[in-house]
C-alpha positions as CSV (number, residue, x, y, z in Angstrom):
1,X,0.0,0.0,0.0
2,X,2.8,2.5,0.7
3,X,4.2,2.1,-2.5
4,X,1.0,2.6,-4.3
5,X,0.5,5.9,-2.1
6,X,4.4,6.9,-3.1
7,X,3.2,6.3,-7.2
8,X,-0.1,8.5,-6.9
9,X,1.8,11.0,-5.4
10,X,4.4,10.8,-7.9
11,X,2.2,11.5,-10.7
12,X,0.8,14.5,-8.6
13,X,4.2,15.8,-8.8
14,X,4.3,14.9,-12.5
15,X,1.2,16.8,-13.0
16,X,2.0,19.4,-11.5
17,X,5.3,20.0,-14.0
18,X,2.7,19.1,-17.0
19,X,0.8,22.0,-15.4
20,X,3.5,23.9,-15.4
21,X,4.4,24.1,-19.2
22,X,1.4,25.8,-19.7
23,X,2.5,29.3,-18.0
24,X,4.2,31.2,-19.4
25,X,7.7,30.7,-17.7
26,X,11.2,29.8,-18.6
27,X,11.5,26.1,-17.6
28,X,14.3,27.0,-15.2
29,X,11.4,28.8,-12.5
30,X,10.6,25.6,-11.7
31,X,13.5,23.8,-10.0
32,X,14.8,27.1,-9.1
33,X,11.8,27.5,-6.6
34,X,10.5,23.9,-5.8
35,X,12.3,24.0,-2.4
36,X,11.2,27.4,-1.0
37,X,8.2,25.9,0.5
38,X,11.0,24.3,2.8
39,X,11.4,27.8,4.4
40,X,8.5,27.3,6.3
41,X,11.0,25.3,9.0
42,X,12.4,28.1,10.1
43,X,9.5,27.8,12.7
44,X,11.8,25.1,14.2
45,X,14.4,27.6,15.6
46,X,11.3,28.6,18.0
47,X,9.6,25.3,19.1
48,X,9.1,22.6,17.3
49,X,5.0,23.2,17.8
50,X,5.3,26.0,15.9
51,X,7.7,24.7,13.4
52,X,5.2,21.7,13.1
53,X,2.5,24.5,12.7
54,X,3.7,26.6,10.0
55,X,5.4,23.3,8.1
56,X,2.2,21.8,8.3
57,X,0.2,25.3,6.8
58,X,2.5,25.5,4.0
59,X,2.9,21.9,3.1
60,X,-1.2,21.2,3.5
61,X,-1.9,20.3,-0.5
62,X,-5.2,22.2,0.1
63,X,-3.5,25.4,0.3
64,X,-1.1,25.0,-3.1
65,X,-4.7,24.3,-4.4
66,X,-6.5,27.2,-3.4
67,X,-3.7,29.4,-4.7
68,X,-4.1,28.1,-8.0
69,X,-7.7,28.3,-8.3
70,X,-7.3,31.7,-7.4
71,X,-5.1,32.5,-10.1
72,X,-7.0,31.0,-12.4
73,X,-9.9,32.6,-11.2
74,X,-7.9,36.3,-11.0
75,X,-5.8,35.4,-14.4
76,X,-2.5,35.6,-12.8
77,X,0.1,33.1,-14.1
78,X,2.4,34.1,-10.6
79,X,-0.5,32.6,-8.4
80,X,-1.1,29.9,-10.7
81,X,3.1,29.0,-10.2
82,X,2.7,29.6,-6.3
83,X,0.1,26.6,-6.3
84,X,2.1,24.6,-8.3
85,X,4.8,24.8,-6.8
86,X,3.0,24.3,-2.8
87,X,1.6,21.6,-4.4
88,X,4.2,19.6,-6.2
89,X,6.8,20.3,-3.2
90,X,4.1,18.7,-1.4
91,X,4.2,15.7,-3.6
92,X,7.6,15.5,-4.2
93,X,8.2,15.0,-0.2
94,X,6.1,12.2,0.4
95,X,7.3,10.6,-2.2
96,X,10.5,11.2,-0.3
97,X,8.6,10.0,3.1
98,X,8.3,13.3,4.7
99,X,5.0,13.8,5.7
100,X,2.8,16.6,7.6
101,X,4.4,17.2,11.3
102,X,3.0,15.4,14.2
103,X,4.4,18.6,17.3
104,X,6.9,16.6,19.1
105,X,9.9,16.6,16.7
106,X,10.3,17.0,13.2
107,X,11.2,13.3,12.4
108,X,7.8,12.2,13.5
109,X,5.2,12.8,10.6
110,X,1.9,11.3,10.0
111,X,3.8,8.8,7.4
112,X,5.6,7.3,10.5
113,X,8.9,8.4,11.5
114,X,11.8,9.9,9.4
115,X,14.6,7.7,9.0
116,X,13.1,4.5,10.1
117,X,11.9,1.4,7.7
């Protein structure tokens, strides 16, 4: 089952690139800033409850989502990239086996803990 989970979220993050070379942007934009979503563990130099907090906000698929629907909805290819880029970080690190923060430590996620089999 985990492996089936890892290949749907692989084509997420495939879809999410297919999305992609419909804006108008030089192919570059996209690894360039498909690990700024990562900035969001800066929260961990404070606690880790509010590192969990904001990891969790900016990694939650639902917001990469909304921010592209609303730059569909506003015609504005920047949103349109911010959403796909939430959301196929998102993908990209479960595939990887990080997963949404449980607030104890960062290793523990809801897809078990980092660095265990």
């Amino acid at each position: 089952m985990k492996n089936l989970l890892k290949l749907e979220e692989l084509f997420m993050f495939g879809f999410t690139i297919f999305l992609f070379t419909k804006l108008d942007f030089a192919w570059w934009w996209y690894p360039v800033l498909l690990l700024t979503p990562d900035f969001s563990m800066i929260g961990y130099l404070v606690s880790s409850q509010i590192g969990a907090a904001t990891y969790n906000f900016v990694h939650h698929k639902a917001l990469g989502i909304g921010i592209f629907v609303l730059g569909i909805a506003l015609a504005s290819q920047p949103l349109q990239l911010a959403g796909l880029i939430l959301f196929g970080h998102s993908s990209m690190d479960r595939v990887l086996g990080y997963g949404l923060k449980h607030f104890d430590s960062f290793q523990h996620t809801h897809l078990g803990m980092i660095g265990k089999a």
